[in-house]
C-alpha positions in Angstrom: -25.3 -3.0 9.5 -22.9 -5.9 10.4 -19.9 -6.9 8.5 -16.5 -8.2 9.0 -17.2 -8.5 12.5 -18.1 -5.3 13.5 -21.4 -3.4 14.3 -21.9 -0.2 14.1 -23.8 1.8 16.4 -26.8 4.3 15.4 -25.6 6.4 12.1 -25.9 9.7 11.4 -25.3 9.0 7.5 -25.7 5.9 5.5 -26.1 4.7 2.2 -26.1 2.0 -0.1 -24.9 2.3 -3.8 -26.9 -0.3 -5.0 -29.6 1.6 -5.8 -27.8 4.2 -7.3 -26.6 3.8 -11.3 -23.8 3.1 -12.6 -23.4 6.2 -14.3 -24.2 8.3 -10.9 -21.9 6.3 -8.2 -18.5 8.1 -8.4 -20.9 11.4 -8.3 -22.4 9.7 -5.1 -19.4 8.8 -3.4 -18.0 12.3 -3.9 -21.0 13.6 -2.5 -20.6 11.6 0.8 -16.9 11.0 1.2 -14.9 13.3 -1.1 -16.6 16.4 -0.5 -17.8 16.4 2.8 -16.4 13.6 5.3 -12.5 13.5 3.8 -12.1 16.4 1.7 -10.5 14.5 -0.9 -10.7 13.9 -5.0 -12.1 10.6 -6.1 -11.8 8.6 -8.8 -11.8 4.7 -10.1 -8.2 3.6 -11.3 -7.9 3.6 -14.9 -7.4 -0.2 -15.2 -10.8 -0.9 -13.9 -14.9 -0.3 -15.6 -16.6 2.0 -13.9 -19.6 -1.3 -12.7 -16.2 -2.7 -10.4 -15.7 0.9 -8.8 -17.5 2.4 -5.9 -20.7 0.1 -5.4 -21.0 -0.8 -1.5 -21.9 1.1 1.8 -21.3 4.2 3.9 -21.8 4.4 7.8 -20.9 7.3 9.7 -21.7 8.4 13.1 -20.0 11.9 14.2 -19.9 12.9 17.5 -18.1 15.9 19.4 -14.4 15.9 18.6 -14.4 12.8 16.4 -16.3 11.2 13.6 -16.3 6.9 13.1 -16.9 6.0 9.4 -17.4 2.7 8.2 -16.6 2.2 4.4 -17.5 -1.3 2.5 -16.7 -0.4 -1.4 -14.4 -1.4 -4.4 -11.4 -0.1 -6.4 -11.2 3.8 -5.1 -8.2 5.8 -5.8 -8.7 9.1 -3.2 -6.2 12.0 -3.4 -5.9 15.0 -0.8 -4.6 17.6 -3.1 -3.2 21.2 -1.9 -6.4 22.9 -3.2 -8.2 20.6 -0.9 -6.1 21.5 1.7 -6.2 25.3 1.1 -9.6 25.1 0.8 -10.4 23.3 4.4 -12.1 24.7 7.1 -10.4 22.1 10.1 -7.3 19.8 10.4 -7.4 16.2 11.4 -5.7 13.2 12.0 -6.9 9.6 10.6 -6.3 6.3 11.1 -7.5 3.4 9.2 -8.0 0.5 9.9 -8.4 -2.2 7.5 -10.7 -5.2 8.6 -11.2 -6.9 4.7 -9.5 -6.9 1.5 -6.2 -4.6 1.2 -5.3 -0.8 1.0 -2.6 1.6 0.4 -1.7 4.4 2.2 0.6 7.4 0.6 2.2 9.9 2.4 5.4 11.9 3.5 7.4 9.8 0.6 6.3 6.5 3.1 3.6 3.8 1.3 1.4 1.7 3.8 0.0 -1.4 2.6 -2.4 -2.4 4.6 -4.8 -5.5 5.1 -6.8 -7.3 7.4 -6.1 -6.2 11.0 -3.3 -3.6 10.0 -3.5 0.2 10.3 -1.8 3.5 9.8 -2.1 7.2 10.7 -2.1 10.0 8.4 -3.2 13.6 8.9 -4.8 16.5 6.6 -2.5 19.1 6.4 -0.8 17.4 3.6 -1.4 15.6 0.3 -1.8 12.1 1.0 -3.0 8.9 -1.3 -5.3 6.1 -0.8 -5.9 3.4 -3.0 -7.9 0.2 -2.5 -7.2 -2.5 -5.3 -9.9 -4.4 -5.0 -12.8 -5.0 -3.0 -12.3 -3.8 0.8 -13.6 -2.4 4.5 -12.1 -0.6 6.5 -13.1 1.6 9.7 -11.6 5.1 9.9 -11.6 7.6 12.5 -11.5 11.1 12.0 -10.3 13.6 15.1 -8.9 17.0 15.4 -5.3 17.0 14.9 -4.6 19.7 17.1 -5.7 17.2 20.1 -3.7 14.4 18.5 -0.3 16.1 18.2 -0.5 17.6 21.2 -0.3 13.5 22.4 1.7 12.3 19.8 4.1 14.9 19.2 5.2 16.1 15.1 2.6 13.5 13.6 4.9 13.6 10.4 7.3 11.5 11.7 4.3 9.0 12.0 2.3 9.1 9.3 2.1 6.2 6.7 3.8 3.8 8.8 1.8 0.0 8.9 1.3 -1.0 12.1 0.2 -4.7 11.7 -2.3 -6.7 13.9 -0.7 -9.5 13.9 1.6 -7.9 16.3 0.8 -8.1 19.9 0.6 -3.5 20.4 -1.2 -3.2 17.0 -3.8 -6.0 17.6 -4.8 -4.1 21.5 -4.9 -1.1 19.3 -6.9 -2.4 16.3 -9.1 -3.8 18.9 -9.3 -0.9 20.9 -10.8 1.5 18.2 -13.6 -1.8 17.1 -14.8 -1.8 19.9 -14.7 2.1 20.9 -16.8 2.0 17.3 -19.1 -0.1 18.5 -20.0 0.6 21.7 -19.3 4.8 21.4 -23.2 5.0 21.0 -24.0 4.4 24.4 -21.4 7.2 25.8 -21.2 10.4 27.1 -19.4 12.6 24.6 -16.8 13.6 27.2 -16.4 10.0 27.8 -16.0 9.4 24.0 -12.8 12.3 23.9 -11.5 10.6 26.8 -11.6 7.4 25.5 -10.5 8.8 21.7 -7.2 10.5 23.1 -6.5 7.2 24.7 -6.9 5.4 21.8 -4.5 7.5 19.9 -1.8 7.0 22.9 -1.8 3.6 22.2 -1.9 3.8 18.3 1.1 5.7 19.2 2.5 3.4 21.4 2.2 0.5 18.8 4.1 3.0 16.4 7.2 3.0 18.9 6.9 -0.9 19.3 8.0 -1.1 15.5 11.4 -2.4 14.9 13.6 0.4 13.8 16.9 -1.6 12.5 16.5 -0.9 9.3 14.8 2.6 9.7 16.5 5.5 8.8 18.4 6.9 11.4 15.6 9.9 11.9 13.0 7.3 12.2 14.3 5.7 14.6 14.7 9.2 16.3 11.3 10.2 16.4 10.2 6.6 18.0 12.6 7.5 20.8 11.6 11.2 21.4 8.3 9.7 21.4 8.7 7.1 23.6 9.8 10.2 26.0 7.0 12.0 25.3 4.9 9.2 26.7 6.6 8.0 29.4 6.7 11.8 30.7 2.9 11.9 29.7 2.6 9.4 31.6 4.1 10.0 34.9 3.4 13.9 34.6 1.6 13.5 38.5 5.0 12.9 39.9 6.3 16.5 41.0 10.1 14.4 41.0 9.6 13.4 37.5 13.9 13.4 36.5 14.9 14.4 32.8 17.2 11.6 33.3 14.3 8.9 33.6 12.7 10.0 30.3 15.9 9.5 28.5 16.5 5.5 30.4 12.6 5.3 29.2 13.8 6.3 25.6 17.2 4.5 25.7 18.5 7.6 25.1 21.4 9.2 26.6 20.2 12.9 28.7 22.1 15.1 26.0 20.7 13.2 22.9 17.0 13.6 24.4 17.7 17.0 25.0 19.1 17.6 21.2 16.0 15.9 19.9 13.5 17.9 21.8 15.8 21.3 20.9 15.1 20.4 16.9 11.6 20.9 17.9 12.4 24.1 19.3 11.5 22.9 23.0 13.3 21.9 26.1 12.6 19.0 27.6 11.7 20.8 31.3 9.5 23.1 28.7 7.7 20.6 27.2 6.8 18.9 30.5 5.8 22.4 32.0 3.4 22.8 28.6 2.2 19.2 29.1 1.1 19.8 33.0 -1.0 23.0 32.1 -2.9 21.9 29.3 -3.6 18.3 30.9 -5.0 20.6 34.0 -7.1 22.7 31.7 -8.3 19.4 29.8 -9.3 18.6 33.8 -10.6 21.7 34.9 -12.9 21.5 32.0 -14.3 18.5 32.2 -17.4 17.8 33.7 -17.1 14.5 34.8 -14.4 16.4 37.4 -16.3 18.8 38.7 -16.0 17.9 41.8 -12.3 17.9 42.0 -10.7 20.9 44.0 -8.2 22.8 41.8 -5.5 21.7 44.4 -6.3 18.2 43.8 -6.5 19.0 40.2 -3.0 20.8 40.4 -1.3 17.7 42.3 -2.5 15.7 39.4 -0.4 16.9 37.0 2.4 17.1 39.1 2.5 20.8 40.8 3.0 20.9 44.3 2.8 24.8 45.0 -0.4 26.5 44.5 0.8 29.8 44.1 3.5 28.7 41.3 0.6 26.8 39.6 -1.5 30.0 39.1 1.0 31.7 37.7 1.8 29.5 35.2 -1.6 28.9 34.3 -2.8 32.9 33.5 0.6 33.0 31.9 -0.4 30.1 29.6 -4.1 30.8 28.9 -4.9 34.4 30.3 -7.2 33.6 33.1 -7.0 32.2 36.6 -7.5 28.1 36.9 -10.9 29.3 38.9 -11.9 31.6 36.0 -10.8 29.1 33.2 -12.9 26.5 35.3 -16.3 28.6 35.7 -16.2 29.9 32.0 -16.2 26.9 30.9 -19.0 25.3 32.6 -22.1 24.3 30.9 
């Protein structure tokens, strides 16, 4: 299926409305989407006959760690509601991205509208609402919101927040997750995680690109502790990594960084400790390193003593960086 530009690769799901009653299509799309891709309630806005609402298409293509869903429809209202939530059996974090017609996002007292080019984030741990006025397509991605946050930080200082394409960050990141979309069939799944954690590090980095002047003042807050976060994400290889160069890479001052990350409960030395030891599990994992020593792993992510390394590693997940490696082999 091709529209708006982009091509799907091979589906595992896909269906067509058109073929489906009138009477039967809201049933349908509940089916599909409500029940088993978003968890969500669906239903037509009251202003508009029930032959305007839900005819079009579904794509979806799930692979490990993240599912790519192509949606073509008409005048949806969805609502995450805290039964849903209750009721799920995994948490995630979405971002959609609008390529036709308009739609608006609802969440943590924030409202996205969104249209051609544009996107948000938004995650499932809490109500959210999504209405499309109108005929519309959009691409979402779904991943596990565990793996985002742990890249992005408190995600609800995030959420709902238009990022437009028009702008030079949101257009590479629009772009970025088309063509990941379109070309994720002919990838490793590894590769695809890779490539998917990436592609919410620079979602995230056209979030702090936003002009905050006329943000609230916590806002504007959690750009800068996030800009932190990635610039220390970033340079995590460099064993002399300073506190004092994440706050210049913030344009914060050291003791306003450090008050930011304590309302998080976490020190800023703490944090960049946690970061180092999961990024070297995420390595020692992976098969496309398999190769790699676990010294050369270790320098990586900016330890420079072995011994020290180990340590912290059982400490963190129970089990040598040799034994974490070998149980986790295929």
């Amino acid at each position: 299926m091709q529209t708006g530009g982009l091509l799907m690769p091979r589906t595992d799901v896909f269906f067509d409305s058109a073929s489906i009653p009138v009477s039967r299509r809201l049933r349908h799309w509940q089916d599909m989407v409500g029940d088993h891709l978003a968890g969500v309630e669906m239903r037509r806005p009251s202003d508009i006959p029930a032959e305007r609402a839900f005819s079009g298409t579904l794509s979806l293509r799930a692979y490990e760690g993240v599912t790519f869903a192509q949606v073509r429809s008409a005048n949806q209202h969805l609502s995450r509601t805290p039964q849903r939530i209750r009721c799920a059996d995994r948490e995630t974090a979405l971002i959609n991205i609008v390529l036709s017609g308009e739609c608006h996002v609802t969440q943590d007292g924030r409202h996205a509208v969104l249209r051609a080019g544009d996107f948000c984030l938004y995650e499932s741990v809490r109500p959210y609402e999504i209405l499309t006025p109108g005929s519309f397509e959009a691409l979402v991605v779904m991943a596990d919101r565990q793996m985002v946050e742990a890249s992005l930080g408190n995600l609800r200082t995030l959420t709902a927040i238009p990022v437009h394409g028009a702008e030079p960050a949101g257009f590479i990141a629009q772009r970025f997750w088309q063509d990941l979309a379109l070309r994720a069939g002919d990838l490793k799944d590894y590769t695809i995680n890779r490539l998917v954690r990436s592609g919410f590090d620079i979602a995230g980095a056209a979030l702090t690109q936003i002009s905050t002047g006329a943000a609230p003042c916590s806002l504007s807050s959690a750009f800068a502790l996030q800009r932190a976060k990635i610039f220390l994400g970033e340079n995590l290889h460099r064993p002399d990594l300073s506190i004092v160069e994440a706050a210049l890479a913030a344009g914060l001052s050291v003791r306003r960084l450090q008050e930011l990350f304590q309302v998080e409960g976490l020190t800023v030395s703490g944090y960049l400790r946690e970061l180092r030891l999961k990024t070297a599990a995420r390595h020692l994992a992976e098969v496309a390193r398999s190769r790699q020593s676990i010294a050369e792993i270790m320098q990586s992510v900016g330890f420079s003593d072995q011994a020290q390394f180990s340590r912290a590693f059982r400490k963190m997940y129970g089990a040598s960086p040799r034994a974490y490696r070998r149980d986790r082999r295929p």
